[in-house]
C-alpha positions as CSV (number, residue, x, y, z in Angstrom):
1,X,53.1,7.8,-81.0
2,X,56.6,9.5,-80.9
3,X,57.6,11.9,-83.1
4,X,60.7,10.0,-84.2
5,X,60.1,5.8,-83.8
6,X,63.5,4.7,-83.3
7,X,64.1,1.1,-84.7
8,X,67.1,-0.3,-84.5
9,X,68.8,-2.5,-87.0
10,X,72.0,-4.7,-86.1
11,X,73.6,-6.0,-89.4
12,X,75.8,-8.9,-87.7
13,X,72.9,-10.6,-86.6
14,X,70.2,-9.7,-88.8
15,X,67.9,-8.3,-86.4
16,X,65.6,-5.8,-86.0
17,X,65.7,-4.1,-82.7
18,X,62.1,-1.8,-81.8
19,X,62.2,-0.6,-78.1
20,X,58.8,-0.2,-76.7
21,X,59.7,2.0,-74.4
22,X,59.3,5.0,-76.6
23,X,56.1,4.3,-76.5
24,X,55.7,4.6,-72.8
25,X,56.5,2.8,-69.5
26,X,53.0,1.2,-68.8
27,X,51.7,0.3,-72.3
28,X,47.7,-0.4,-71.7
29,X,45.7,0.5,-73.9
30,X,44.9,-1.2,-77.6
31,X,45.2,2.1,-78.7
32,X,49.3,2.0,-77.8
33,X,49.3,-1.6,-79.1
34,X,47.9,-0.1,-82.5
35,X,50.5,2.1,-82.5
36,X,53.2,-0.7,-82.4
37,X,50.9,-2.7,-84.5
38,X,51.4,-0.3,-87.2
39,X,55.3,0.1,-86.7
40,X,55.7,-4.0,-86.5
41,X,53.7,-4.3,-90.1
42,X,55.9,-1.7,-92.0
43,X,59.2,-3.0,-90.1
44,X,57.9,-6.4,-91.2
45,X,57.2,-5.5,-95.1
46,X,60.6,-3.3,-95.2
47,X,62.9,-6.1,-94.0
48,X,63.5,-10.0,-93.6
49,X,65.4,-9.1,-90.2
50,X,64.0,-11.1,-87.4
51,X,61.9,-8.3,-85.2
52,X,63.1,-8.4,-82.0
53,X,60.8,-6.0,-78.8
54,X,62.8,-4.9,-76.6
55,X,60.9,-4.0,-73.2
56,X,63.7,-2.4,-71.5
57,X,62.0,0.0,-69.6
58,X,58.7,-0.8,-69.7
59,X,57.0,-1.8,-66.4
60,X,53.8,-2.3,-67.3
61,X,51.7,-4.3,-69.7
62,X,48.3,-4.8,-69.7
63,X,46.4,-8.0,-71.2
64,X,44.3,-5.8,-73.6
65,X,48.0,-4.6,-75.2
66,X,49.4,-7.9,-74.7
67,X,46.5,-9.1,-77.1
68,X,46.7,-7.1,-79.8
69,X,50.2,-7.5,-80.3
70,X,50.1,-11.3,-80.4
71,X,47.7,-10.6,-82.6
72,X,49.3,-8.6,-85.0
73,X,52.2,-11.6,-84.7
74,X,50.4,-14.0,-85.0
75,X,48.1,-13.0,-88.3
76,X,51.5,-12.7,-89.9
77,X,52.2,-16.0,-88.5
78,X,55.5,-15.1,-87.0
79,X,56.7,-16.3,-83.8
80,X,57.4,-13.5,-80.9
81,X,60.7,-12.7,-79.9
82,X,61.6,-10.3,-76.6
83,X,64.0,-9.2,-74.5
84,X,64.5,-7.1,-71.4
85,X,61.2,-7.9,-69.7
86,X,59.8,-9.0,-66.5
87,X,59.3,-12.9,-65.6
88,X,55.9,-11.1,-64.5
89,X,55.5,-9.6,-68.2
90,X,56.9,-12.4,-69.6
91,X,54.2,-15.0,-68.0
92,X,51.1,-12.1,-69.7
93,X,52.8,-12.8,-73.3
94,X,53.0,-16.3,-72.6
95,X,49.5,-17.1,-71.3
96,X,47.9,-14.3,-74.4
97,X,50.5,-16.6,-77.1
98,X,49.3,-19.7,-75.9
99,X,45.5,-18.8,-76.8
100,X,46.8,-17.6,-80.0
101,X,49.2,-20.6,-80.8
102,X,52.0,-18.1,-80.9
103,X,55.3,-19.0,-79.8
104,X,56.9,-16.5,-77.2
105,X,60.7,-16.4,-76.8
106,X,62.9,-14.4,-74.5
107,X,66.7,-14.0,-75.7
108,X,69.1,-13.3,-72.7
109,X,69.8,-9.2,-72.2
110,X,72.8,-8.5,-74.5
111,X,75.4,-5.4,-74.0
112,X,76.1,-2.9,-76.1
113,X,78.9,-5.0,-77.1
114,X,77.4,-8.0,-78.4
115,X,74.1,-7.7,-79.4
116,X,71.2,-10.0,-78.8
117,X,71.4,-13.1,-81.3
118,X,68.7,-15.2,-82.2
119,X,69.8,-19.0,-81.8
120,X,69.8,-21.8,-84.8
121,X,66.7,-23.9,-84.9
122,X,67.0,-26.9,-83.9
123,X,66.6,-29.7,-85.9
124,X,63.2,-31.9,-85.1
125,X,62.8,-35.6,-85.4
126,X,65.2,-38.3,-84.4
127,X,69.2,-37.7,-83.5
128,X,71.5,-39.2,-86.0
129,X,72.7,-41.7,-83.3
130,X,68.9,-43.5,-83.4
């Protein structure tokens, strides 16, 4: 693990921000994932932010990491939210959620700027014009 895990909190938008990079560009092994496991359960007991992983940087996952981070999301029963990843990286998180019924979504990449927002739910059930 680093020395220094940098997490990244954005006020506006009530998000919590953790780039995996810092943990390496090819993250394969459940070892790393343990790593992040541990980082995601204290960022998750600290705050209510929505966590956000941010895989700028990384170019390779492997399906034993992929695992045991779904996992860790979805014993907590949250729902997975990314950005700045690979369609290829993307589809592994998908197909590993699915088996877990965890929901994956990918916000569009957001500038310095105007940080990454998370959008409303939307309502379910019928529109008011039915």
């Amino acid at each position: 693990m680093p020395a220094r895990v940098q997490v990244q909190w954005d006020e506006e938008s009530s998000l919590t921000r953790i780039a995996l990079a810092q943990f390496g560009r090819a993250l394969a092994t459940r070892e790393k994932a343990r790593q992040v496991k541990s980082l995601l359960r204290k960022s998750q007991s600290t705050t209510d932010a929505q966590l956000v992983l941010d895989f700028n940087g990384v170019s390779a996952l492997s399906p034993s990491f992929a695992d045991e981070l779904v996992n860790t999301l979805a014993e907590a029963g949250s729902e997975l939210w990314v950005i700045g990843l690979s369609d290829e990286v993307f589809s592994l998180l998908n197909s590993v959620a699915a088996r877990r019924s965890t929901l994956v979504h990918r916000l569009p990449e957001a500038s310095p700027e105007q940080p990454p927002s998370i959008p409303s739910p939307k309502p379910v059930g019928p529109s008011p014009d039915s």
